[in-house]
Backbone as CSV, one residue per row, in Angstrom:
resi,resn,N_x,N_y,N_z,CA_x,CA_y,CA_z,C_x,C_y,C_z
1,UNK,8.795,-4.651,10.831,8.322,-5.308,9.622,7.446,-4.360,8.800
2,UNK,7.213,-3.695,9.492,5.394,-2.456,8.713,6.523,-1.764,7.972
3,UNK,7.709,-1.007,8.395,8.535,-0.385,7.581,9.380,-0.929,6.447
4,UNK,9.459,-2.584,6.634,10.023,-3.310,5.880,9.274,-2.764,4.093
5,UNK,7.947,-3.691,4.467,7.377,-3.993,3.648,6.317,-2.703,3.011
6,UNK,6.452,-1.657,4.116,5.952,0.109,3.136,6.873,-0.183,2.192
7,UNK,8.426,-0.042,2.824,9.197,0.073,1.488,9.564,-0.671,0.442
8,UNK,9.048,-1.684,0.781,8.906,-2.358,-0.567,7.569,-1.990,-1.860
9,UNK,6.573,-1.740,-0.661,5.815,-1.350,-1.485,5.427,0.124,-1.929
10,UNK,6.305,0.623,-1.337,6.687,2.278,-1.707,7.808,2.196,-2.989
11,UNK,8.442,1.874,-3.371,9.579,1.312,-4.629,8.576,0.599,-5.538
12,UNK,7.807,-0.191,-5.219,6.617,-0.928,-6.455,6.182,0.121,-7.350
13,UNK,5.505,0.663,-6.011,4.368,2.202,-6.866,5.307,2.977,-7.560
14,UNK,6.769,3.499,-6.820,7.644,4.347,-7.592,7.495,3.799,-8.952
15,UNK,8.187,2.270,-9.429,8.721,2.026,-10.613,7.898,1.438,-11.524
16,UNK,6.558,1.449,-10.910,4.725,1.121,-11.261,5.009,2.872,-12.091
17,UNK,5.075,4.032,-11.454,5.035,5.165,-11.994,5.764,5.354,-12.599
18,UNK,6.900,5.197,-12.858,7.890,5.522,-13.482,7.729,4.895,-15.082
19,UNK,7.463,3.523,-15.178,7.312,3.008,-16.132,6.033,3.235,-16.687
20,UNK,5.169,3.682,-16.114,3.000,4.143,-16.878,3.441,5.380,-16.839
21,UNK,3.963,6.343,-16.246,4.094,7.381,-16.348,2.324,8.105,-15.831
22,UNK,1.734,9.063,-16.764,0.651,9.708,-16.418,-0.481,8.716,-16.304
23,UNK,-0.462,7.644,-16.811,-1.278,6.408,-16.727,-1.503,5.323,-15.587
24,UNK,-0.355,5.657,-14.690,-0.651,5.043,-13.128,-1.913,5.018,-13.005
25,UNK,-2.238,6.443,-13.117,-3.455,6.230,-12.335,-4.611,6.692,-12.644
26,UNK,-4.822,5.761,-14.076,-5.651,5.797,-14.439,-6.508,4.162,-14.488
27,UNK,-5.577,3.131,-14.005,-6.138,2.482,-13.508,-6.858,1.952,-11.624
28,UNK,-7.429,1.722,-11.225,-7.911,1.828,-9.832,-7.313,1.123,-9.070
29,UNK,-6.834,-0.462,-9.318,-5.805,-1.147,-8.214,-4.628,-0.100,-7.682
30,UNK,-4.135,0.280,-9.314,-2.831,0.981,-8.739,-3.389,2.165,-7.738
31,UNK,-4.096,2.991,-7.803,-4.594,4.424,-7.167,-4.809,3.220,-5.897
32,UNK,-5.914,2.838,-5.086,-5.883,1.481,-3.949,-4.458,1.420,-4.008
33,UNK,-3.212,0.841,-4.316,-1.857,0.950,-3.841,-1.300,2.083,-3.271
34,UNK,-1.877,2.941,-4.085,-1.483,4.436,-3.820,-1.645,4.482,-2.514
35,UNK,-3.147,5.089,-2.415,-3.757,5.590,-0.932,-2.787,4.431,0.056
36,UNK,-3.060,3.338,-0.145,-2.793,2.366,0.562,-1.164,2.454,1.301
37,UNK,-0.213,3.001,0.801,1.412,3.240,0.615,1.088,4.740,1.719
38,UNK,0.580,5.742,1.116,0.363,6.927,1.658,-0.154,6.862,2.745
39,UNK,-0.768,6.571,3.120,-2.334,5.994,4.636,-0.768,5.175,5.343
40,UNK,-0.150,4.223,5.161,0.761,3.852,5.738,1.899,4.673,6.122
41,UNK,2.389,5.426,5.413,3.415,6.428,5.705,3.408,7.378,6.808
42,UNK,1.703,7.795,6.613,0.855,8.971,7.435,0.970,8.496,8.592
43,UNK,0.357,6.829,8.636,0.231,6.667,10.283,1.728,6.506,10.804
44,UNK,2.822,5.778,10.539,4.309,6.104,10.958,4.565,7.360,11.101
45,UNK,4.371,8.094,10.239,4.901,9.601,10.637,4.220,10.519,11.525
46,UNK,2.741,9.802,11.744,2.278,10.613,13.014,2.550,9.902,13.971
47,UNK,2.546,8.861,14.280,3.016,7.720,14.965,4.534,8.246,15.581
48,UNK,5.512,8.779,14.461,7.235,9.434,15.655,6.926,10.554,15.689
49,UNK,6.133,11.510,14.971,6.443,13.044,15.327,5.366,12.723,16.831
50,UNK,4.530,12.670,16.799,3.338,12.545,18.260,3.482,11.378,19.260
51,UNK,4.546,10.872,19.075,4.549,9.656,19.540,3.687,8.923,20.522
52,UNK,2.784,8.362,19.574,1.718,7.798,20.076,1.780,6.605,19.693
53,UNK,0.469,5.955,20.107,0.246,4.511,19.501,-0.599,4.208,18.575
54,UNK,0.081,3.740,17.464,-0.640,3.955,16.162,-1.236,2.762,15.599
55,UNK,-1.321,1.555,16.857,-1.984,-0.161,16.476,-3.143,0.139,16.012
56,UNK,-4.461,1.038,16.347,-5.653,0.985,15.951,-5.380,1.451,14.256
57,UNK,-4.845,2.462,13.829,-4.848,3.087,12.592,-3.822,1.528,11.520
58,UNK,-3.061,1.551,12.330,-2.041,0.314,11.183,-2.974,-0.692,11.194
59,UNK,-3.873,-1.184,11.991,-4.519,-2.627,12.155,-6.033,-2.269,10.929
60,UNK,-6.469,-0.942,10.746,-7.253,-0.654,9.588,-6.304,-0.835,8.459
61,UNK,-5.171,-0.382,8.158,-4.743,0.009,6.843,-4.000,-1.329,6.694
62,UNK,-3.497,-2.427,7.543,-3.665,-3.779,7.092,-4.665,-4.415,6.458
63,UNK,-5.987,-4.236,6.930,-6.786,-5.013,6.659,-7.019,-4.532,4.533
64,UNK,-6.320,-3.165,4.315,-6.744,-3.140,2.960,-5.733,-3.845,2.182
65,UNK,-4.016,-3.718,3.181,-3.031,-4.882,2.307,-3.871,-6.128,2.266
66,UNK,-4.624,-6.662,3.102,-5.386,-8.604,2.495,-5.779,-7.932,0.981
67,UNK,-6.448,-7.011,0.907,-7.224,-6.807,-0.781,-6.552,-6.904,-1.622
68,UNK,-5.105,-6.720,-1.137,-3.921,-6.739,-2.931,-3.487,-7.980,-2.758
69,UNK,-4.112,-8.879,-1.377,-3.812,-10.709,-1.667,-4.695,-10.862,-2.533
70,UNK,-5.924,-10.488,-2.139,-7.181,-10.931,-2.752,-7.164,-10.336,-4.469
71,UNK,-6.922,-9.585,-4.982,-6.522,-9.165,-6.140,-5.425,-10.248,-6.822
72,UNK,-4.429,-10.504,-5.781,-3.369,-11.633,-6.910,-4.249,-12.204,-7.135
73,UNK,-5.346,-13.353,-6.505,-5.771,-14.114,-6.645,-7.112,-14.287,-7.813
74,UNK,-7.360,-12.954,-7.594,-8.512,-12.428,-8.286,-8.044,-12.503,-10.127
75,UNK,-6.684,-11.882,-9.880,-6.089,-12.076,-11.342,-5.756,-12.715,-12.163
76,UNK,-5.207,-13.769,-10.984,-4.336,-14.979,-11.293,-5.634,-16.086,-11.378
77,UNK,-6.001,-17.048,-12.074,-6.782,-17.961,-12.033,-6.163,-19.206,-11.112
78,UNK,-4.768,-18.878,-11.898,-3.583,-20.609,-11.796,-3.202,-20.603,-10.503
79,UNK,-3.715,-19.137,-9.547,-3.043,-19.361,-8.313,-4.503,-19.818,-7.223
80,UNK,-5.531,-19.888,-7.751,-7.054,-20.261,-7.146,-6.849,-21.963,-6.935
């Protein structure tokens, strides 16, 4: 599922960039998506090249996916 949903949210940021172009990231949620996409990638990919166990590192970089719940909500009034 962690790979499911990187890549979904690895394709967001792509077409988030694609369409702002140099302006991605010039706002701060999106840059927080950023790190957030990247920090996820990092721990999978050290996770098969070292094959280790990577629950402590994924169970931090979950806890920053709740913040982009907390952001819909933050945005959205109609969804409070």
């Amino acid at each position: 599922m962690n790979l499911i949903f990187n890549g979904f949210f690895t394709i967001e940021a792509f077409i988030k960039m694609m369409a702002f172009g140099k302006f991605y990231f010039k706002e701060r949620w999106n840059i927080f998506d950023f790190i957030i996409v990247l920090g996820t990638w990092l721990v999978i990919f050290i996770g098969f090249v070292f094959k280790t166990n990577t629950e402590n590192q994924s169970t931090a970089i979950k806890m920053f996916r709740v913040a982009r719940i907390l952001r819909l909500l933050k945005m959205n009034k109609s969804l409070k």
